[in-house]
PATORDREN-821048 format. One record per atom (N, C-alpha, C, CB): x negated, y, z; atom name. Coordinates in steps of 0.05 Angstrom, whole numbers, padded with zeros to 5 digits, always signed. Glycine has a CB too. Layout:
BEGIN
NODE      px      py      pz  atom
NODE       X       Y       Z    CA
...
END
This chain:
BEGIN
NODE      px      py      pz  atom
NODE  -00017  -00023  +00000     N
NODE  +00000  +00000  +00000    CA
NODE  -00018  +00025  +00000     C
NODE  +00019  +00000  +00024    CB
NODE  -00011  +00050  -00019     N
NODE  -00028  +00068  -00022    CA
NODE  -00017  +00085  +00009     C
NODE  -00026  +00083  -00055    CB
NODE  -00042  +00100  +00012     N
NODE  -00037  +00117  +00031    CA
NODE  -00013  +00140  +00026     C
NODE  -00064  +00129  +00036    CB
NODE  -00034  +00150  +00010     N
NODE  -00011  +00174  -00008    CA
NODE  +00008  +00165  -00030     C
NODE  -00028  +00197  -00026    CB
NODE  +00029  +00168  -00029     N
NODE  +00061  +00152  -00043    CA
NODE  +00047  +00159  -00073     C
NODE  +00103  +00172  -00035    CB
NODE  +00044  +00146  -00098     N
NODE  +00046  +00156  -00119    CA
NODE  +00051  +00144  -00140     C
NODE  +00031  +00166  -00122    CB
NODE  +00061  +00167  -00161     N
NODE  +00089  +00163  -00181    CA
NODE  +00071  +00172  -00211     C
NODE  +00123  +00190  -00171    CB
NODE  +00071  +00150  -00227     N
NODE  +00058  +00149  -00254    CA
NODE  +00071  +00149  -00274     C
NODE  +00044  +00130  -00257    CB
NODE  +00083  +00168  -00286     N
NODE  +00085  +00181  -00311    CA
NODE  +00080  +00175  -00337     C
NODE  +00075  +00198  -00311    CB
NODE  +00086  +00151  -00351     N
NODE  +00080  +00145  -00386    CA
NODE  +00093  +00152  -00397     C
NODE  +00078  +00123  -00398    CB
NODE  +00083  +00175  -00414     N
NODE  +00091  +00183  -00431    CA
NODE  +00114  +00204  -00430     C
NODE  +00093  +00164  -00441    CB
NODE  +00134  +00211  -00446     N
NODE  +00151  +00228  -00440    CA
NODE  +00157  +00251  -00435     C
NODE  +00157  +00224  -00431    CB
NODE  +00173  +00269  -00430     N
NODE  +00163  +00300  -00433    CA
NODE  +00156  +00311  -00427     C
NODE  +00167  +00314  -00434    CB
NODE  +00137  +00340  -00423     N
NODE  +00117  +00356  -00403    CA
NODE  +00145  +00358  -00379     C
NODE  +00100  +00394  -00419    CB
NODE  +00162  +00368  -00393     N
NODE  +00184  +00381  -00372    CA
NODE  +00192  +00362  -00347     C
NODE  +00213  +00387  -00389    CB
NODE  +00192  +00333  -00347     N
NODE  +00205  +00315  -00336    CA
NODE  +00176  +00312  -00317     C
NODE  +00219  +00291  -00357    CB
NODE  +00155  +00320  -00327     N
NODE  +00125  +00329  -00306    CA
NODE  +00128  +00338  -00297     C
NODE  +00102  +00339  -00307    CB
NODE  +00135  +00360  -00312     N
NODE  +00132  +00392  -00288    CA
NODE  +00151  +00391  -00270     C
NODE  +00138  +00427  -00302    CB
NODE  +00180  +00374  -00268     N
NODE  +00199  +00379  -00245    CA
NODE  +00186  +00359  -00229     C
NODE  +00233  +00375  -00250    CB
NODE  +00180  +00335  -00238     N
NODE  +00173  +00316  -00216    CA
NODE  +00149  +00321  -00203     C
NODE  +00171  +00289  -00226    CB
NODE  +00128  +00339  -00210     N
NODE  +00110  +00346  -00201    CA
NODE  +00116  +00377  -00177     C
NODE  +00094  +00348  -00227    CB
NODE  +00131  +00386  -00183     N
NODE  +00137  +00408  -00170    CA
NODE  +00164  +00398  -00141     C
NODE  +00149  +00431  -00196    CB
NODE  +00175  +00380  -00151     N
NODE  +00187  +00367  -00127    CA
NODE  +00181  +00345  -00108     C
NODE  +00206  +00361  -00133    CB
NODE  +00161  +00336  -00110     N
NODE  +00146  +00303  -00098    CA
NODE  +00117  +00321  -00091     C
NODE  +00140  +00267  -00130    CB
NODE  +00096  +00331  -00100     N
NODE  +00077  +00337  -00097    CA
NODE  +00074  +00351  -00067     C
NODE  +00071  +00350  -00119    CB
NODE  +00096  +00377  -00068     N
NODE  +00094  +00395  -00049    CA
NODE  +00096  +00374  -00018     C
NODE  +00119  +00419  -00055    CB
NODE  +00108  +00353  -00032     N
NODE  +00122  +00329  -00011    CA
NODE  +00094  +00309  -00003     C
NODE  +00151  +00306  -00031    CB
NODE  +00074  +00322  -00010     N
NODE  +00053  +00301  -00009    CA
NODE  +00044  +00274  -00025     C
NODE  +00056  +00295  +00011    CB
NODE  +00055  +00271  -00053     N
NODE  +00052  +00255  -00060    CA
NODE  +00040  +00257  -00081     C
NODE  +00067  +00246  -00059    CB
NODE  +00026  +00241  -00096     N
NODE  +00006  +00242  -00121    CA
NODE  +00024  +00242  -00150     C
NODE  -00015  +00212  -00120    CB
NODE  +00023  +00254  -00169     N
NODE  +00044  +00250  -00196    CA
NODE  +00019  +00253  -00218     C
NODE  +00075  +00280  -00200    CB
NODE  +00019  +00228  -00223     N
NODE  +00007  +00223  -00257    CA
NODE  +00016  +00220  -00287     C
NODE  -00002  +00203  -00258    CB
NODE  +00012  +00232  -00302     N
NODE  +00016  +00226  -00326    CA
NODE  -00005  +00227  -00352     C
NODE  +00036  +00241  -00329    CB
NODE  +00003  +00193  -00365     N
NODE  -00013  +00190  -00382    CA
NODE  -00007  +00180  -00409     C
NODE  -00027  +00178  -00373    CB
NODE  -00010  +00177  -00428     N
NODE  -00005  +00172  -00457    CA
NODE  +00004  +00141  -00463     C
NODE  -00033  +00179  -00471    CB
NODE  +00019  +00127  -00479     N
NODE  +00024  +00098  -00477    CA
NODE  +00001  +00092  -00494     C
NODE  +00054  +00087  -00486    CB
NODE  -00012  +00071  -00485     N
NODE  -00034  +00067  -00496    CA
NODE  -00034  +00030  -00490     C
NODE  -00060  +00088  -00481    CB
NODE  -00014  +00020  -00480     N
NODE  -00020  -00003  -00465    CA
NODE  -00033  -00008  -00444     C
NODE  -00029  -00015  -00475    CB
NODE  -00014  +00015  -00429     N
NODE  -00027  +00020  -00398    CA
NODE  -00032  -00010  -00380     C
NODE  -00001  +00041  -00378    CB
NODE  -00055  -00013  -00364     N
NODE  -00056  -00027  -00347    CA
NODE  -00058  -00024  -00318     C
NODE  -00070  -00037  -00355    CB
NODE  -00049  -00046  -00302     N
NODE  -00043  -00033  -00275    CA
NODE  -00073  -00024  -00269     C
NODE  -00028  -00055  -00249    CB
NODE  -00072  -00011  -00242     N
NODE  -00100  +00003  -00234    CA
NODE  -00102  -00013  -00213     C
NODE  -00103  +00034  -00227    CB
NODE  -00123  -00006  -00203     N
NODE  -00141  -00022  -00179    CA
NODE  -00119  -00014  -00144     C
NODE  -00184  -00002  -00179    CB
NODE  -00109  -00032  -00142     N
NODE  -00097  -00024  -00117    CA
NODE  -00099  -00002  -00093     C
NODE  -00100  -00041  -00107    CB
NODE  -00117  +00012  -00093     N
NODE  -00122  +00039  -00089    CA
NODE  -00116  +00063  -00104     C
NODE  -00144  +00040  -00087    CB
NODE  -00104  +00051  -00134     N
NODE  -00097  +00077  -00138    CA
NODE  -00062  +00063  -00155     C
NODE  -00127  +00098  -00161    CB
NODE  -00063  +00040  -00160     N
NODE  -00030  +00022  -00173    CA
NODE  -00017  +00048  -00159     C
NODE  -00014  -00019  -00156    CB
NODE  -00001  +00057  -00175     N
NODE  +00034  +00065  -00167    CA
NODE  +00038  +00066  -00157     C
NODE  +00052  +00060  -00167    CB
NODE  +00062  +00074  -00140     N
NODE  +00087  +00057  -00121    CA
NODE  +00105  +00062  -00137     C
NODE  +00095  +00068  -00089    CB
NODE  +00111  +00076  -00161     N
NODE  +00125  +00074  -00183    CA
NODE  +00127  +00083  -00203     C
NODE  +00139  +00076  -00181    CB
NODE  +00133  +00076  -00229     N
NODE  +00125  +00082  -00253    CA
NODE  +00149  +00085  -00268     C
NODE  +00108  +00063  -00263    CB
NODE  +00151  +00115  -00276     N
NODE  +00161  +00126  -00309    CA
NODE  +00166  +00118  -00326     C
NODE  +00151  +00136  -00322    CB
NODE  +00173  +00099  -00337     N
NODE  +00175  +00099  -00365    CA
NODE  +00200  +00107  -00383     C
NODE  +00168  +00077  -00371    CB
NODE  +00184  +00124  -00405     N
NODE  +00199  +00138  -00429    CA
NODE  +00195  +00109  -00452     C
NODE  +00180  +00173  -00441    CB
NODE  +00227  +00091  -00446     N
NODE  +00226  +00075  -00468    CA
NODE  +00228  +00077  -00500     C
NODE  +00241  +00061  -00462    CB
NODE  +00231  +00109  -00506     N
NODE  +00229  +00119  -00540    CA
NODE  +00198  +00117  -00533     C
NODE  +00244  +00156  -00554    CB
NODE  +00185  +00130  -00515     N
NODE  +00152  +00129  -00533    CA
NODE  +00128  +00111  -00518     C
NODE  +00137  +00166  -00535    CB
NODE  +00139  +00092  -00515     N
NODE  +00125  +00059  -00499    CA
NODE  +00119  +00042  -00519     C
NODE  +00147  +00038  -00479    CB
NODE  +00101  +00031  -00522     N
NODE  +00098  +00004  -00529    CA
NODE  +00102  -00021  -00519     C
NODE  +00080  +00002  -00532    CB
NODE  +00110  -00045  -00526     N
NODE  +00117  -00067  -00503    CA
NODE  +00099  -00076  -00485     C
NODE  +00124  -00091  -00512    CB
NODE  +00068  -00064  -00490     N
NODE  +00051  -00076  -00461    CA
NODE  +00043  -00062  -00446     C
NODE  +00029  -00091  -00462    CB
NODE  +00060  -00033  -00441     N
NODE  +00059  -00016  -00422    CA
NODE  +00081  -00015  -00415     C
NODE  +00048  +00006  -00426    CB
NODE  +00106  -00032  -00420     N
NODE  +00121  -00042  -00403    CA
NODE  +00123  -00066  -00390     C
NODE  +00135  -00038  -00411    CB
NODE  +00110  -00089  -00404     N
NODE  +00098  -00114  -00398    CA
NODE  +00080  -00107  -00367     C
NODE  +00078  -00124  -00426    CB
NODE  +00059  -00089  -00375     N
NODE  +00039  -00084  -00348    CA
NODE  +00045  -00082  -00325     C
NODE  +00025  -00063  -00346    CB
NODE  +00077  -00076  -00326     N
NODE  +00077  -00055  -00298    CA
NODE  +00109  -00069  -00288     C
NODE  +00078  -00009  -00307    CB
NODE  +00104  -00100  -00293     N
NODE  +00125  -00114  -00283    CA
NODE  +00128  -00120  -00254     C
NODE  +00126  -00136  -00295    CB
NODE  +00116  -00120  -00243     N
NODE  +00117  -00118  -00209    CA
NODE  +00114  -00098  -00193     C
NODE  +00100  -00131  -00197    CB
NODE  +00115  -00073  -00210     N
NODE  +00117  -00052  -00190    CA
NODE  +00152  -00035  -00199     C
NODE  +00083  -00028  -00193    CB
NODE  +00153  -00020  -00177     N
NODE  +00178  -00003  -00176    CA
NODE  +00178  +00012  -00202     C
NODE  +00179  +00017  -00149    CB
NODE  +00200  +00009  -00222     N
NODE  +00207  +00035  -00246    CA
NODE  +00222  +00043  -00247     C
NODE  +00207  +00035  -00269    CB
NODE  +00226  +00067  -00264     N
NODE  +00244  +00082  -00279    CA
NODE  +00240  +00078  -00300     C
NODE  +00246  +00106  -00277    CB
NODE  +00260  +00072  -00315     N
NODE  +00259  +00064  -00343    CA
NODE  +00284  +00084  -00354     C
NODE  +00265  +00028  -00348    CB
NODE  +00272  +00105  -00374     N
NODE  +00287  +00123  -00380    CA
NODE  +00286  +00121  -00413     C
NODE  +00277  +00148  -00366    CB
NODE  +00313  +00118  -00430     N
NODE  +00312  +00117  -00459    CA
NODE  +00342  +00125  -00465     C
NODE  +00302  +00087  -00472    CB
NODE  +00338  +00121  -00495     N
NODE  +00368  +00133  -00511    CA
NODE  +00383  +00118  -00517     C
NODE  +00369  +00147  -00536    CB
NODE  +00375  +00088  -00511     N
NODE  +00389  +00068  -00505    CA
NODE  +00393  +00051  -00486     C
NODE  +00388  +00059  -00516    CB
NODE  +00422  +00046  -00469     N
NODE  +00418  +00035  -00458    CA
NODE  +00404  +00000  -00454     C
NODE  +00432  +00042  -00453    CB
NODE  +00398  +00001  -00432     N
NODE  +00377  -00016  -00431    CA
NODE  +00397  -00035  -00403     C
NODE  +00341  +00004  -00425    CB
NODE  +00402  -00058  -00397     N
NODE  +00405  -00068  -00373    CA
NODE  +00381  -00086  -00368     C
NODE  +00430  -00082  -00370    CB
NODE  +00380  -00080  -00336     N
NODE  +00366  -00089  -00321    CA
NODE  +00369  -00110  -00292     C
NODE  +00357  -00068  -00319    CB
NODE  +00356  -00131  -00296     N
NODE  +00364  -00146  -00273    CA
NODE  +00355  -00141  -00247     C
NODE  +00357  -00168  -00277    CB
NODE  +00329  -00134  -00243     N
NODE  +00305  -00138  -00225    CA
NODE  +00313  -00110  -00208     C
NODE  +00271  -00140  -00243    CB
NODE  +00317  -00123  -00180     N
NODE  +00324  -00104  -00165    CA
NODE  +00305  -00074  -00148     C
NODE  +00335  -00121  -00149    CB
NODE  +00289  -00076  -00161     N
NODE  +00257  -00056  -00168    CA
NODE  +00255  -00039  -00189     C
NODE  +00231  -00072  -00174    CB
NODE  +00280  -00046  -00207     N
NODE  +00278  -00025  -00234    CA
NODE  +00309  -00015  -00233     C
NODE  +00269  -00042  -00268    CB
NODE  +00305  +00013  -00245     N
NODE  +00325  +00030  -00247    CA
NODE  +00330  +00040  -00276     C
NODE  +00320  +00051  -00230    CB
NODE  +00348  +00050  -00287     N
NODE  +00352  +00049  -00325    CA
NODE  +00373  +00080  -00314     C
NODE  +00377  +00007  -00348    CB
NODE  +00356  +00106  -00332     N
NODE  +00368  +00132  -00345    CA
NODE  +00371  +00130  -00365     C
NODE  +00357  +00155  -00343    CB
NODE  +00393  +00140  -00377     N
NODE  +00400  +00136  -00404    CA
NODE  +00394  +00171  -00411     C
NODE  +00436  +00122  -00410    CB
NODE  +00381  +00176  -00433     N
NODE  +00380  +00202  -00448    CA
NODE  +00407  +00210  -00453     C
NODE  +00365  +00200  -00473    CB
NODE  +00415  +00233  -00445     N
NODE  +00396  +00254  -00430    CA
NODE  +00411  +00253  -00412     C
NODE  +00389  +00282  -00441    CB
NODE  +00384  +00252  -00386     N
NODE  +00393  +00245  -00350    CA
NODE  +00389  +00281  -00346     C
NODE  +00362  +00215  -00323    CB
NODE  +00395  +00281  -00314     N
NODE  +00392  +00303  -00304    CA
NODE  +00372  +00293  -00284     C
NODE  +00418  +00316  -00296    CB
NODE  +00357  +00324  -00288     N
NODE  +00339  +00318  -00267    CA
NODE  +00341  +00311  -00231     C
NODE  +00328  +00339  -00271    CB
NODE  +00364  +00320  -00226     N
NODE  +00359  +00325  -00191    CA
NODE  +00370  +00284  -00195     C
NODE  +00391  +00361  -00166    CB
NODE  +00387  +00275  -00216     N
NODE  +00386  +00236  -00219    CA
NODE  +00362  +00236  -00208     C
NODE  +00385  +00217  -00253    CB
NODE  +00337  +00244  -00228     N
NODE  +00318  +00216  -00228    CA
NODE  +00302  +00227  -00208     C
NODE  +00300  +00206  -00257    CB
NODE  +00303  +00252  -00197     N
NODE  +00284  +00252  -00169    CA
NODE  +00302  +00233  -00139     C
NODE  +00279  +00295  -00159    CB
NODE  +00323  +00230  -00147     N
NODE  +00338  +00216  -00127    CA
NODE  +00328  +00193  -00133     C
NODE  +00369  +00218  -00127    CB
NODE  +00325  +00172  -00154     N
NODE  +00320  +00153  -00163    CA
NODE  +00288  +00150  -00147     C
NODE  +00325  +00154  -00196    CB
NODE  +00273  +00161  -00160     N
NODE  +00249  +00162  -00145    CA
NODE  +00247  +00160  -00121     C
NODE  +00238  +00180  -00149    CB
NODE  +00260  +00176  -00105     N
NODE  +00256  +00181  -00066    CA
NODE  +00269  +00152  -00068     C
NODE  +00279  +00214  -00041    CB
NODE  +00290  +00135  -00076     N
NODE  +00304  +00106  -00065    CA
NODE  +00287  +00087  -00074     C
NODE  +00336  +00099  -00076    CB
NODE  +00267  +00104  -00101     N
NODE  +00245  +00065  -00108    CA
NODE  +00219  +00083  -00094     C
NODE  +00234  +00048  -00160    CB
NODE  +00209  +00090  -00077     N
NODE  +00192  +00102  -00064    CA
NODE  +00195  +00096  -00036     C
NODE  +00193  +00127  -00069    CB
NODE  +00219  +00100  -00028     N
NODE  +00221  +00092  +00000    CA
NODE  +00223  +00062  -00003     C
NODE  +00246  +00106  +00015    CB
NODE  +00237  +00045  -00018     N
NODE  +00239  +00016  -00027    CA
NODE  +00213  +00004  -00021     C
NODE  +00247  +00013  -00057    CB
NODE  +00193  +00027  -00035     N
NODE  +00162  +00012  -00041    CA
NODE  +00142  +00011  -00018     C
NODE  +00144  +00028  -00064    CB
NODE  +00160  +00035  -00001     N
NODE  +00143  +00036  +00025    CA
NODE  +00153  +00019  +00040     C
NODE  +00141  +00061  +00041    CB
NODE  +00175  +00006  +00037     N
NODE  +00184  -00005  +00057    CA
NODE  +00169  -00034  +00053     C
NODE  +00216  -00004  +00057    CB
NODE  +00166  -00045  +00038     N
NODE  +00159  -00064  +00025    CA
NODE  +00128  -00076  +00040     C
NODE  +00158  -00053  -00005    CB
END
């Protein structure tokens, strides 16, 4: 478990950064964002506690990677989901959704 809670960002819009970064950060928590590239998990000092994903601009093994940790899976289609660790926004969500979404798979991850 990371010390500091943090929330990793693939891909998707600056804007959907800049709110989640301006509402979690001040909160002490770490917010990354990086390019889909076929992200792989990181070294347990720095893994997640939950991960972003923009399913328009993903590839399948940067969603493949990041099967055991907490997501958001955000696209223009819906998507169902079984796994009680993942959450599905359909385009176009509102923001104050997916920061709620976040604080319930964050606190989930701490609890864990």
């Amino acid at each position: 478990m990371n010390a500091t809670p943090r929330v990793l960002l693939i891909d998707g819009s600056a804007d959907t950064e800049a709110v989640v970064r301006a509402v979690l950060e001040p909160r002490g928590m770490s917010v990354t964002r990086t390019r889909s590239h076929g992200a792989e998990p990181l070294h347990a000092e720095t893994t997640p506690d939950v991960v972003v994903l923009d399913l328009d601009d993903i590839n399948e093994s940067d969603d493949a990677a990041w099967n055991e940790t907490h997501q958001v899976r955000i696209g223009s289609t819906r998507v169902e989901v079984s796994q009680p660790h993942v959450r599905f926004l359909e385009k176009p969500f509102q923001f104050p959704e997916l920061i709620q979404v976040l604080e319930d798979l964050l606190s989930a991850s701490r609890a864990a």
